[in-house]
Short mmCIF file of the C-alpha atoms (twelve columns), coordinates in Angstrom:
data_MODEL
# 
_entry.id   MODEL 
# 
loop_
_atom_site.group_PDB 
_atom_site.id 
_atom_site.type_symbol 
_atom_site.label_atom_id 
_atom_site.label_alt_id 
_atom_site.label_comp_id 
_atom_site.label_asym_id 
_atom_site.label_seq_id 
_atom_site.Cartn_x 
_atom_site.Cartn_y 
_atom_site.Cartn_z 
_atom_site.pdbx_PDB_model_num 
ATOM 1   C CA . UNK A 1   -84.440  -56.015 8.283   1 
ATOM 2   C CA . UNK A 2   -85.408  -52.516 6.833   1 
ATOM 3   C CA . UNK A 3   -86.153  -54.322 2.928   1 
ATOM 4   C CA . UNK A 4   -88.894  -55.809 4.145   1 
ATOM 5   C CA . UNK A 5   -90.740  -53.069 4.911   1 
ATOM 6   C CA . UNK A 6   -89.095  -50.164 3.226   1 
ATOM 7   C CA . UNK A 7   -87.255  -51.300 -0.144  1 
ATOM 8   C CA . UNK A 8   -87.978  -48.152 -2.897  1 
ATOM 9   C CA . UNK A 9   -89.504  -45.914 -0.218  1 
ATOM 10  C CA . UNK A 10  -86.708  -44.184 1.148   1 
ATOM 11  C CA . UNK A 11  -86.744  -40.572 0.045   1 
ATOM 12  C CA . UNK A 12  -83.810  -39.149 1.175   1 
ATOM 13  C CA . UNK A 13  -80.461  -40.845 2.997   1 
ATOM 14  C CA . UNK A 14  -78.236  -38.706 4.892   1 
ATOM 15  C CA . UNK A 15  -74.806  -40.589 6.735   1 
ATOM 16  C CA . UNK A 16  -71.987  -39.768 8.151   1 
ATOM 17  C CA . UNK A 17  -70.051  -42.794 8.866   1 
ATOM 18  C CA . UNK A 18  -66.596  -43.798 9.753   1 
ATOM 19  C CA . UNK A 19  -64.015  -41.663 8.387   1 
ATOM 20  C CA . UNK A 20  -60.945  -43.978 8.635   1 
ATOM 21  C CA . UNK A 21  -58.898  -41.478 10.214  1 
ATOM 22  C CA . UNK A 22  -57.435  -43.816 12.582  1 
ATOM 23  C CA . UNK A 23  -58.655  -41.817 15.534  1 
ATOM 24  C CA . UNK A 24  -58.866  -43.925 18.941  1 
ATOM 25  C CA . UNK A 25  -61.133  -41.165 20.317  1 
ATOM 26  C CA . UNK A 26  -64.388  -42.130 18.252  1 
ATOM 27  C CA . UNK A 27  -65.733  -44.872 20.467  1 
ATOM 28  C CA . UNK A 28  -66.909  -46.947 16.627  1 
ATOM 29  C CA . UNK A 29  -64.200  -48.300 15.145  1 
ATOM 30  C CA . UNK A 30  -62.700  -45.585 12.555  1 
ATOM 31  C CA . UNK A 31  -59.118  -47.609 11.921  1 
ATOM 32  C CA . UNK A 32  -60.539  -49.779 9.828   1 
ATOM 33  C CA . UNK A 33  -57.522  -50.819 6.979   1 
ATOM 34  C CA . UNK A 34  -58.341  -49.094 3.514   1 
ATOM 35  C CA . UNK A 35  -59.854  -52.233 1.997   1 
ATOM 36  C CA . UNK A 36  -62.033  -53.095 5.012   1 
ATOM 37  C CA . UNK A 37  -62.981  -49.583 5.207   1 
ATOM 38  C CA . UNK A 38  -64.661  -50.156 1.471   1 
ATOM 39  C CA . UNK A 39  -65.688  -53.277 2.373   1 
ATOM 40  C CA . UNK A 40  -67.581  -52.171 4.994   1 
ATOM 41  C CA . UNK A 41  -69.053  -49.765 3.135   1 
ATOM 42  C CA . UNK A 42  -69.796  -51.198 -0.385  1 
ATOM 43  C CA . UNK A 43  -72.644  -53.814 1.964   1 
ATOM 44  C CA . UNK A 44  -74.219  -50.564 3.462   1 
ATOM 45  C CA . UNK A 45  -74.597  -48.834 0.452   1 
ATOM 46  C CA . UNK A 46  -75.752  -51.224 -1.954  1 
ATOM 47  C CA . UNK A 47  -78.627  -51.778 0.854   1 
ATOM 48  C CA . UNK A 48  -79.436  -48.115 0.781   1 
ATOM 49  C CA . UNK A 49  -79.188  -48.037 -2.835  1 
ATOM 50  C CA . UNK A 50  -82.694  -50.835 -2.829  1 
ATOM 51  C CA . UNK A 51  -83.840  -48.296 0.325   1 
ATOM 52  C CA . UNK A 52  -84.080  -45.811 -1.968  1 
ATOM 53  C CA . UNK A 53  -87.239  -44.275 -3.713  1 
ATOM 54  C CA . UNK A 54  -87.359  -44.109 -7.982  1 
ATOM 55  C CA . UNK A 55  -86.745  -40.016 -7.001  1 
ATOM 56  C CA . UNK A 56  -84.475  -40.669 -3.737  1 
ATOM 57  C CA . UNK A 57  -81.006  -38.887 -2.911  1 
ATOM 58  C CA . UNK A 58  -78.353  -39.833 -0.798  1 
ATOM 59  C CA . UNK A 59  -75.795  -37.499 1.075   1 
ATOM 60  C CA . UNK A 60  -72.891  -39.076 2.094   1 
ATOM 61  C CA . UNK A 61  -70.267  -37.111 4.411   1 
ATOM 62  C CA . UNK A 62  -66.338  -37.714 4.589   1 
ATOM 63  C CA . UNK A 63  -63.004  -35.868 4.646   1 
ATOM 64  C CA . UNK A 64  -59.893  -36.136 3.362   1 
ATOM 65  C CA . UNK A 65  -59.260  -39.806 4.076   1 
ATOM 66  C CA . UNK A 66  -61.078  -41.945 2.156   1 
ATOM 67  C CA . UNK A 67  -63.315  -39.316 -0.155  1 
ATOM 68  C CA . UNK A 68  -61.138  -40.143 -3.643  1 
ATOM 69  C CA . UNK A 69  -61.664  -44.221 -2.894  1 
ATOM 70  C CA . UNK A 70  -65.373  -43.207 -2.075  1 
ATOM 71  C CA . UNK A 71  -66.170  -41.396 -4.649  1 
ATOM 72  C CA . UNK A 72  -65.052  -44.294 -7.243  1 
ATOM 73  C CA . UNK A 73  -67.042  -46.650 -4.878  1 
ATOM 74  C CA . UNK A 74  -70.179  -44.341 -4.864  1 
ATOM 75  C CA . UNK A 75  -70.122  -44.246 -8.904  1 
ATOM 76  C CA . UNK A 76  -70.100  -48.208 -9.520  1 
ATOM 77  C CA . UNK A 77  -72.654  -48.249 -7.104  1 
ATOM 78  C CA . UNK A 78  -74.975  -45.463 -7.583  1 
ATOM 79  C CA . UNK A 79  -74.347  -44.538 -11.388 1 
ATOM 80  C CA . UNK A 80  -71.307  -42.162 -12.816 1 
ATOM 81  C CA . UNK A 81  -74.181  -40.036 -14.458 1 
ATOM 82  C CA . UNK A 82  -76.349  -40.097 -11.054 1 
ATOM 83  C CA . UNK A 83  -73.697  -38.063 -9.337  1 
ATOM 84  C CA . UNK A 84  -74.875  -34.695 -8.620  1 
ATOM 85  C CA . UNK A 85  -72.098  -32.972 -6.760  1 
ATOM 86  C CA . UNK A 86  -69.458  -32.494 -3.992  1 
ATOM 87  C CA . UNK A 87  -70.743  -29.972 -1.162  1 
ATOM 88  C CA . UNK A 88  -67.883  -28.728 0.966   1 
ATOM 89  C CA . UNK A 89  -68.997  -27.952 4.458   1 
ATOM 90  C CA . UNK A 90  -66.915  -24.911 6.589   1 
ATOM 91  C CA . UNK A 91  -66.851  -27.190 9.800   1 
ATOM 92  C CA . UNK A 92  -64.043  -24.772 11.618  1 
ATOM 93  C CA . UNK A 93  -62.559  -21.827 10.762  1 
ATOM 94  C CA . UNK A 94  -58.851  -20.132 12.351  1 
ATOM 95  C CA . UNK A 95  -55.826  -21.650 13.499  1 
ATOM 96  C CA . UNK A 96  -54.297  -24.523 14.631  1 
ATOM 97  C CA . UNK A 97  -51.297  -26.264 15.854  1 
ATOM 98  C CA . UNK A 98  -51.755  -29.251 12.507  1 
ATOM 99  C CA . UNK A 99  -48.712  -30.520 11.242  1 
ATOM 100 C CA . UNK A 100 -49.640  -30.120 7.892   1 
ATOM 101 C CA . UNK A 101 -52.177  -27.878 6.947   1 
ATOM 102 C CA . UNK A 102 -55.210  -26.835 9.212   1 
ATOM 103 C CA . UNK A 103 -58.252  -29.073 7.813   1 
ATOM 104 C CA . UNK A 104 -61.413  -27.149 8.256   1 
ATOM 105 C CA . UNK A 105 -63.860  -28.851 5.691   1 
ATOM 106 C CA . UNK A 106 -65.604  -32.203 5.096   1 
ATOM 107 C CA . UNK A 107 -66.916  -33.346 1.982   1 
ATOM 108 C CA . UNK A 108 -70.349  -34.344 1.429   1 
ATOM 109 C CA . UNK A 109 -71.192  -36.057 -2.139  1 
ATOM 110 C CA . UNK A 110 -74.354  -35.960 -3.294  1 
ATOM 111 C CA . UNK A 111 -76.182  -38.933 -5.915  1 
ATOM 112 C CA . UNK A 112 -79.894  -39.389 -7.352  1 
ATOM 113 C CA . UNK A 113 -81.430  -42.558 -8.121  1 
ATOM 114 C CA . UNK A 114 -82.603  -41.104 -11.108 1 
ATOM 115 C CA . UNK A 115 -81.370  -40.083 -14.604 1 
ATOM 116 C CA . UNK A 116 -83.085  -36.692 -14.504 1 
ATOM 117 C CA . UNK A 117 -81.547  -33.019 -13.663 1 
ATOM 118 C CA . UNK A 118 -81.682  -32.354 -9.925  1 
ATOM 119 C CA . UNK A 119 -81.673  -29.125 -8.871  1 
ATOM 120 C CA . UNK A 120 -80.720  -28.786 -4.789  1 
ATOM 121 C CA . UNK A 121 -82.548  -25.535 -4.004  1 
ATOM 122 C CA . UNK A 122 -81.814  -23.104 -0.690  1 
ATOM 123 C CA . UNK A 123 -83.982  -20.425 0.724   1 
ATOM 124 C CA . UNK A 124 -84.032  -17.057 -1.439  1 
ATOM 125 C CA . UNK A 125 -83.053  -13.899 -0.475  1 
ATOM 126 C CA . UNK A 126 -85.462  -11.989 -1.460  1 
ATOM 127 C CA . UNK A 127 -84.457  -8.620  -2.894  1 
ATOM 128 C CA . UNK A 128 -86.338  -8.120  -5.469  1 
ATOM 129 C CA . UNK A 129 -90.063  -6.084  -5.533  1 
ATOM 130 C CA . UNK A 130 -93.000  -7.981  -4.303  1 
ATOM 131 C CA . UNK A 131 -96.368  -7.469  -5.701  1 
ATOM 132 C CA . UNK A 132 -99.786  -9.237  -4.783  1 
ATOM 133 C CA . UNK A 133 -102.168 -10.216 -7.123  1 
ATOM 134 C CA . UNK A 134 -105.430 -11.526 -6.706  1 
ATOM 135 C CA . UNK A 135 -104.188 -12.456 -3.137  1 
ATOM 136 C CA . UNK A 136 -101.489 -13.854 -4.084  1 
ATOM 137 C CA . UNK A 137 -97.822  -12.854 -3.562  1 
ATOM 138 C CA . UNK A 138 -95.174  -12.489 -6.247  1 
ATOM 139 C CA . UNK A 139 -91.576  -11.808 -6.544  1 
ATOM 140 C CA . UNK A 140 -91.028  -9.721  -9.901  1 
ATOM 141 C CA . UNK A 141 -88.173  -10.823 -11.211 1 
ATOM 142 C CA . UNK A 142 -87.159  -8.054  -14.206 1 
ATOM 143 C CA . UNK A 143 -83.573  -9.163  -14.501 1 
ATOM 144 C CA . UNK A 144 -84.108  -12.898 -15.964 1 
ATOM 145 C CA . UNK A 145 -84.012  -12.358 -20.232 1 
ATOM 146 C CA . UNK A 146 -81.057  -10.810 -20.730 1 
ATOM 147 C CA . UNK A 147 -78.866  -9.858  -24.034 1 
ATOM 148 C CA . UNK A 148 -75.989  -12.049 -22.809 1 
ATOM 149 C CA . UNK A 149 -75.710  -13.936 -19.869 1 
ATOM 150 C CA . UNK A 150 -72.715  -12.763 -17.278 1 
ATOM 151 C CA . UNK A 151 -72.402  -9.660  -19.128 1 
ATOM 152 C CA . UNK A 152 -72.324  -7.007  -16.541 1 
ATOM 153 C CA . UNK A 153 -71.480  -3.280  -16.565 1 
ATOM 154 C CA . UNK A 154 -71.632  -0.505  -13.411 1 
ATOM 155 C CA . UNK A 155 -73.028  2.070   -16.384 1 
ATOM 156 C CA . UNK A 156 -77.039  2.095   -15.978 1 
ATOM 157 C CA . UNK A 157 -77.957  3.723   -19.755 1 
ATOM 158 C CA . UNK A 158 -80.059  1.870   -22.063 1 
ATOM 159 C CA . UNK A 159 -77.357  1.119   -24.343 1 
ATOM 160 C CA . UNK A 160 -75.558  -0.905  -21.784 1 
ATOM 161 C CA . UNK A 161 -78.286  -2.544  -19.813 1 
ATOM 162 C CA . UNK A 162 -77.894  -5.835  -20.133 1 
ATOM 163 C CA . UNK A 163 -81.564  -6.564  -19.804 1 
ATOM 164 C CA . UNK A 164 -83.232  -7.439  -23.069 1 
ATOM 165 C CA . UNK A 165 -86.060  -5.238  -23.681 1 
ATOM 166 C CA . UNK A 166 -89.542  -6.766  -25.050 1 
ATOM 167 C CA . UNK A 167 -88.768  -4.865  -28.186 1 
ATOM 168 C CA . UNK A 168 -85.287  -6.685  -28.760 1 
ATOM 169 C CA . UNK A 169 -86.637  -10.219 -28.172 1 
ATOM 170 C CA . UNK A 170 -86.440  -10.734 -31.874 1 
ATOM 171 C CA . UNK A 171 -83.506  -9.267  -32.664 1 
ATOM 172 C CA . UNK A 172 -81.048  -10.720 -29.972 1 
ATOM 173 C CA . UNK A 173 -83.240  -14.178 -28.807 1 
ATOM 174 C CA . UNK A 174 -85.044  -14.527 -32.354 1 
ATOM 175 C CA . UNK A 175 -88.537  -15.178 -33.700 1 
ATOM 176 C CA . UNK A 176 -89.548  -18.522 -31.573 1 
ATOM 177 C CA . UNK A 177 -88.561  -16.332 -28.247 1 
ATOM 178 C CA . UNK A 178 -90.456  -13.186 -28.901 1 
ATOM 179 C CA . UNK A 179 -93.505  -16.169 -29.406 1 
ATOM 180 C CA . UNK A 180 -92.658  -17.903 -25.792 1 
ATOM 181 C CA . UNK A 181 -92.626  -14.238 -24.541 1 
ATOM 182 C CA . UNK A 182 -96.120  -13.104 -26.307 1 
ATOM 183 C CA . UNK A 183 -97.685  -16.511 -24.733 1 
ATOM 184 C CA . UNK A 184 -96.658  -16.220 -20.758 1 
ATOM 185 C CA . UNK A 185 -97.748  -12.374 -21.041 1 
ATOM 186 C CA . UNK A 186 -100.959 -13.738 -22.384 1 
ATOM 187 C CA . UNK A 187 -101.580 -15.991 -19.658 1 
ATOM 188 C CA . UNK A 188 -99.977  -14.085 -17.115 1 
ATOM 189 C CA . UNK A 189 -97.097  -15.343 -15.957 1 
ATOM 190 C CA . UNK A 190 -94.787  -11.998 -17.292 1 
ATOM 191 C CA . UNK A 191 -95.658  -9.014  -17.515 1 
ATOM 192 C CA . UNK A 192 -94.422  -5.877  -19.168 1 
ATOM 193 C CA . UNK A 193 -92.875  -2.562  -16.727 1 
ATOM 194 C CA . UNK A 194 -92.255  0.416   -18.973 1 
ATOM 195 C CA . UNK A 195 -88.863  1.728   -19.027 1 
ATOM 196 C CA . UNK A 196 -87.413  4.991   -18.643 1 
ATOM 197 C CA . UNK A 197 -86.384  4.558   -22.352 1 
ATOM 198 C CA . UNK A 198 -89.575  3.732   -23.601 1 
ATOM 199 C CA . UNK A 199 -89.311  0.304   -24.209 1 
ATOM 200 C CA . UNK A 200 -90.480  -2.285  -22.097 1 
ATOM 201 C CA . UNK A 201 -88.933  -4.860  -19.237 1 
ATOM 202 C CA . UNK A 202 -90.192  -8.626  -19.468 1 
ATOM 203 C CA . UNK A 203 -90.957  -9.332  -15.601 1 
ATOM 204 C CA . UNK A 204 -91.123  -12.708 -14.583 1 
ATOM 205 C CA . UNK A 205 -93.616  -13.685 -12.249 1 
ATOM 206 C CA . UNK A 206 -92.566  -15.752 -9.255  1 
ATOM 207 C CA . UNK A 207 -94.860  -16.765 -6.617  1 
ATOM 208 C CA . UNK A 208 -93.295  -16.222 -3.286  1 
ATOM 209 C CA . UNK A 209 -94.019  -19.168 -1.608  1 
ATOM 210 C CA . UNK A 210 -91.995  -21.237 -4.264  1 
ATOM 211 C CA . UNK A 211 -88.900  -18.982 -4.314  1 
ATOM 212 C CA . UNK A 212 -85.659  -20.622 -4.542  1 
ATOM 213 C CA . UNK A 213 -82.043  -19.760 -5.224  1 
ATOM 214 C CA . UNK A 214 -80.124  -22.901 -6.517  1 
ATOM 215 C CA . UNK A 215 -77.484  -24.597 -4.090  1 
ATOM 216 C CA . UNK A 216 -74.078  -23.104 -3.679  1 
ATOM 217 C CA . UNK A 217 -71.145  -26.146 -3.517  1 
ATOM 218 C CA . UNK A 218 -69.510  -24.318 -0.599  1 
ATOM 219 C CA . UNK A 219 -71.406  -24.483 3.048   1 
ATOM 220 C CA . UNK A 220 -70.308  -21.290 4.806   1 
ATOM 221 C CA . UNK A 221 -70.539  -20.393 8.122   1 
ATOM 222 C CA . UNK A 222 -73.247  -18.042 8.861   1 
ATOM 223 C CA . UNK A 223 -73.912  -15.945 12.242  1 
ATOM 224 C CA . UNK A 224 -76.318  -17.857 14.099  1 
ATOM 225 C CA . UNK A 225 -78.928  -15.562 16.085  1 
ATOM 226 C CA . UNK A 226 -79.572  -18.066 18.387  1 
ATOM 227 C CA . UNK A 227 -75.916  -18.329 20.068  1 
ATOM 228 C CA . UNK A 228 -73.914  -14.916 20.407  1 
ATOM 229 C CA . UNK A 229 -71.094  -16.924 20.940  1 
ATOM 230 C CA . UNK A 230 -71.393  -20.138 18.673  1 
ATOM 231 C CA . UNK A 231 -71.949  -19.454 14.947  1 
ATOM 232 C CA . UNK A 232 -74.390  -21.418 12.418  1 
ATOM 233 C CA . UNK A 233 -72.559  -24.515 10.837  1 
ATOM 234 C CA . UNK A 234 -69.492  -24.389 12.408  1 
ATOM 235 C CA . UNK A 235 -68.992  -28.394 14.239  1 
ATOM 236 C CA . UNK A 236 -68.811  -26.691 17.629  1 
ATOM 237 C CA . UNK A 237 -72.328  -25.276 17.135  1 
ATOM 238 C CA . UNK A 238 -73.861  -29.441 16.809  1 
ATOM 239 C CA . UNK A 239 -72.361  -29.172 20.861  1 
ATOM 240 C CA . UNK A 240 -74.165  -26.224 21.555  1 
ATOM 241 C CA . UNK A 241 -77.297  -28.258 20.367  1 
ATOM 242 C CA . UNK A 242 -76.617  -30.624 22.309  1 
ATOM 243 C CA . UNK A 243 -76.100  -28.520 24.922  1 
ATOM 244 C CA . UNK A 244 -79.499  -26.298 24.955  1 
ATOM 245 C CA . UNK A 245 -80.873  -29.534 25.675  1 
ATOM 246 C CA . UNK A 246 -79.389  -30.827 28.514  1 
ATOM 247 C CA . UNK A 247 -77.651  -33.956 26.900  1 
ATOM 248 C CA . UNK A 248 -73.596  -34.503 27.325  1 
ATOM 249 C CA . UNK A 249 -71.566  -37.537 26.505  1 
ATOM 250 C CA . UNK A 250 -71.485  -37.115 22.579  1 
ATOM 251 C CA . UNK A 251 -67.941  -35.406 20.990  1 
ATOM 252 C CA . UNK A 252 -68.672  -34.724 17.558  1 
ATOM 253 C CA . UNK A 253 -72.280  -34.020 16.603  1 
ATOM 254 C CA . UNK A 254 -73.208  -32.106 13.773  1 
ATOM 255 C CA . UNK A 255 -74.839  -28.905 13.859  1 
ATOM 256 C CA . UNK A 256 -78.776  -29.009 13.230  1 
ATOM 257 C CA . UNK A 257 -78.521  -26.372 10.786  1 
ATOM 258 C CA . UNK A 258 -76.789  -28.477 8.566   1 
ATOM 259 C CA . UNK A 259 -78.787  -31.504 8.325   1 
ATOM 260 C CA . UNK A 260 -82.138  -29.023 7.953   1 
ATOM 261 C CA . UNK A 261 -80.495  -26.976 4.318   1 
ATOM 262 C CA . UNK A 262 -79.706  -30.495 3.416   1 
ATOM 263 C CA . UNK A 263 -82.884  -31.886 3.661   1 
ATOM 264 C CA . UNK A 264 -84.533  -28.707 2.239   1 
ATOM 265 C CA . UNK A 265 -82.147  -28.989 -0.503  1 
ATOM 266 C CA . UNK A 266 -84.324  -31.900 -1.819  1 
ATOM 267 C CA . UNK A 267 -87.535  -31.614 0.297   1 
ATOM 268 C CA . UNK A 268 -88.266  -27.898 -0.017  1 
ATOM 269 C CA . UNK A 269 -91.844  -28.134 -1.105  1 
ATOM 270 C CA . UNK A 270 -92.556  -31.946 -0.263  1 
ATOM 271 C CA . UNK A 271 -93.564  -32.340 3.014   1 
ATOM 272 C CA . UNK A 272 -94.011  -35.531 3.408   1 
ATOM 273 C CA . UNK A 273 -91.489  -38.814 2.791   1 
ATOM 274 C CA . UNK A 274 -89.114  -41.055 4.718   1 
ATOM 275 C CA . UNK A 275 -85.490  -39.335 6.102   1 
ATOM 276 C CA . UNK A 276 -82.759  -42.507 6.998   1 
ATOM 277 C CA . UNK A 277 -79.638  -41.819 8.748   1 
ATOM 278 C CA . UNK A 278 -77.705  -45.588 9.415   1 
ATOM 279 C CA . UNK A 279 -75.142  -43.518 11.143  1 
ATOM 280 C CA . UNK A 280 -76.784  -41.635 13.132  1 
ATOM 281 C CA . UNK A 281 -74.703  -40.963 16.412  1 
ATOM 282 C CA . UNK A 282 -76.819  -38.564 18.880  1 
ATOM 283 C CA . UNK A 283 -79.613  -38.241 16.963  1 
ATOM 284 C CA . UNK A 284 -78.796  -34.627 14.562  1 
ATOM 285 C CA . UNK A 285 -81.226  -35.763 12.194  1 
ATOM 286 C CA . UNK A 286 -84.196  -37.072 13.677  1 
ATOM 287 C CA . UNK A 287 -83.317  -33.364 15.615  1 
ATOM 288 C CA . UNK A 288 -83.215  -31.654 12.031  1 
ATOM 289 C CA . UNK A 289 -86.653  -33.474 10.787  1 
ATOM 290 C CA . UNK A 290 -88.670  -32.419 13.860  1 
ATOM 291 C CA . UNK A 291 -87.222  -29.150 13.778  1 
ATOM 292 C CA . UNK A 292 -88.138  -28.489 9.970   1 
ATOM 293 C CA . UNK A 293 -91.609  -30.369 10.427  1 
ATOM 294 C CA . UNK A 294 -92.380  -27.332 12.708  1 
ATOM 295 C CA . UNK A 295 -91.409  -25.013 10.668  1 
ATOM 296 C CA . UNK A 296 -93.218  -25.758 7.429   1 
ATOM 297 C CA . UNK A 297 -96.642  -27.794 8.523   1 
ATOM 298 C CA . UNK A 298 -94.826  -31.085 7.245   1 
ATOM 299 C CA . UNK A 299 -94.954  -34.047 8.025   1 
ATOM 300 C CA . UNK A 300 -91.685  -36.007 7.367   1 
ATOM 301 C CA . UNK A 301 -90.603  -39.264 8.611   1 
ATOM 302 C CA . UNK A 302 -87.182  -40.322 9.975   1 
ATOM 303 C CA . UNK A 303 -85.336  -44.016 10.523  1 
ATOM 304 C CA . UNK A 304 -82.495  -43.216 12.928  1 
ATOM 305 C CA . UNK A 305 -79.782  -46.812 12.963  1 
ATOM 306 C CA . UNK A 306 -76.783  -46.784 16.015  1 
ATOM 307 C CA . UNK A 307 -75.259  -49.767 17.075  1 
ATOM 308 C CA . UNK A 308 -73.601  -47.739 20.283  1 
ATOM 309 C CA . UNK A 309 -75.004  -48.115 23.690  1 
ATOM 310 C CA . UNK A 310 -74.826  -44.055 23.927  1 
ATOM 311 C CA . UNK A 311 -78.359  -44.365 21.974  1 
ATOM 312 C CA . UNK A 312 -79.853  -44.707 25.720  1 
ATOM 313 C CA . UNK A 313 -78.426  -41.810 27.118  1 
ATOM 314 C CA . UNK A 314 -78.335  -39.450 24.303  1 
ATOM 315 C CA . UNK A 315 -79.946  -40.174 20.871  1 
ATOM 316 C CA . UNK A 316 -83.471  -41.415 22.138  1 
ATOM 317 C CA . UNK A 317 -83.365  -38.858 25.186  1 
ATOM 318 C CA . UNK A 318 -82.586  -36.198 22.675  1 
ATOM 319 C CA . UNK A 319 -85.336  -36.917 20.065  1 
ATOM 320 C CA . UNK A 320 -87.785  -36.867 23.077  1 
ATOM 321 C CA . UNK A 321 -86.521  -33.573 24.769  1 
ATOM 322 C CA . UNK A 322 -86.613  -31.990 21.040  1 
ATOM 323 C CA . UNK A 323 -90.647  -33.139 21.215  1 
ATOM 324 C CA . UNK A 324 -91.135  -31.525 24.083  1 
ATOM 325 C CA . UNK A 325 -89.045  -29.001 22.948  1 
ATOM 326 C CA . UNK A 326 -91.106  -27.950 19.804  1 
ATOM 327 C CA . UNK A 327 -94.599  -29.147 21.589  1 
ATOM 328 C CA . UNK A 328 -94.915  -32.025 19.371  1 
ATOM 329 C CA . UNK A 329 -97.869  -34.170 20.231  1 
ATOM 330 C CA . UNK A 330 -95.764  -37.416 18.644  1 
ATOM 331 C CA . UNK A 331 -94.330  -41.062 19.437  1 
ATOM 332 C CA . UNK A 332 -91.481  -42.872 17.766  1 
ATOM 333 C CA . UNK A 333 -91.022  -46.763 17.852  1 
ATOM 334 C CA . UNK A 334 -87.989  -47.874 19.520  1 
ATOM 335 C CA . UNK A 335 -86.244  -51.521 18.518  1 
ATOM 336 C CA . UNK A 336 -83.277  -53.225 19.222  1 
ATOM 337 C CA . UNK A 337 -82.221  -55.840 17.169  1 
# 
């Protein structure tokens, strides 16, 4: 039903379907047998592969289970060379009374429907010197051409800095480098900082508004200011969301957090396009789009799919309370097919 309207415009796909655990307590069928469990999920995919725009990604979230089979699935289906990654998310953290070993991660791989180098971006920490210029903000960024890469030493003289000075470009990057170098100072985009030495440090500028620290594998838990009790991605913290807003009935949502670094991964500086979750239980990411929306002036889309009958008392009751939550002056459309 969605091709018709939305084949190739899908920018980004975020699911978390059926694990296969066997577990009676989902109220979706998660026992599927291993083949079926493909089965069932070779026909989704292949539709959200035609969903998806030239430049679209697609998370997909899993454990233990079925992630190896999935994987394998993902490259016929997607491309080997699209894969981009495996993100492991911290969803608990402690003890536990497992059998085996206590499982506290889910995987979450990570394709592009596109041949090019993506780069999944967080937010920066910014501890480097600011400067404004012409009204504009930069970060100055004086530790980015070095001698050699990874080389790293706790003495500070010149002779071990690890920095290449302006007057070394030649002799450790070569003649074409010192050329790059003379070029971006002309137009401004480095400048030089005199040393203590004498020589001169190559500064980078950055503007602030497009600072980004590429996208660690491993989703920690973080200390979430809003909840002294709950922390940040932890999957007890997507209850507590659930919570602030009045809804029960749902066991296993995930946190808001999650879904929002995820989608900035990709959608950092586009604020605009089409979010699709065919999985999408109570509702986390239509939650995590309106959330984000407010936070950054966009003005992103989302296509929330649930075949459960919970969608009445929870996902469509949530994405409205979040509206009125945020003071969003919106409507979505509603359908059952």
């Amino acid at each position: 039903s969605l091709k018709k309207q939305f084949a190739g415009k899908i920018k980004l796909i975020y699911i978390d379907p059926p694990y296969n655990t066997g577990n009676d307590e989902f109220k979706y069928n998660d026992n599927f047998n291993h083949s079926s469990w493909l089965t069932f999920m070779k026909n989704r995919l292949e539709i959200a592969r035609e969903l998806l725009k030239n430049d679209g990604v697609i998370f997909i979230q899993c454990d233990d289970n079925e992630q190896a089979y999935l994987k394998v699935l993902c490259d016929e289906i997607f491309n080997r060379n699209r894969f981009v990654g495996v993100l492991i998310w911290q969803r608990a953290k402690g003890g536990g009374q497992a059998k085996e070993i206590v499982r506290g991660h889910d995987y979450i791989l990570v394709y592009r429907n596109f041949d090019e180098i993506l780069t999944l971006k967080r937010q920066k920490s910014i501890q480097k010197k600011v400067i404004e210029i012409n009204g504009q903000k930069y970060i100055k960024n004086d530790d980015f051409l070095r001698k050699v890469f990874g080389k790293y030493s706790e003495n500070k003289t010149e002779e071990f800095d690890r920095r290449c000075f302006y007057e070394e470009i030649e002799k450790y990057k070569g003649a074409e480098k010192k050329k790059e170098v003379d070029e971006k100072i002309k137009s401004g985009e480095y400048i030089l900082e005199r040393h203590y030495s004498g020589k001169h440090i190559v500064c980078r500028l950055e503007p602030l508004e497009q600072a980004y620290s590429t996208f660690y594998s491993i989703i920690k838990n973080i200390t979430d200011t809003d909840s002294p009790v709950v922390e940040g991605f932890l999957s007890e913290k997507g209850k507590y969301d659930l919570e602030k807003l009045g809804i029960k009935g749902f066991e296993y949502p995930k946190p808001v957090g999650l879904i929002k670094i995820l989608i900035k991964s990709v959608m950092m500086f586009e604020k605009e396009g089409i979010i699709l979750d065919f999985f999408s239980g109570s509702g986390t990411t239509a939650h995590a789009v309106l959330e984000l929306n407010k936070e950054d002036g966009g003005n992103r889309k989302f296509i929330m799919i649930e075949q459960m009958d919970y969608i009445n008392t929870v996902t469509c009751p949530r994405v409205q309370k979040v509206m009125e939550k945020e003071n969003i002056d919106d409507s979505f459309i509603y359908f059952e097919l």
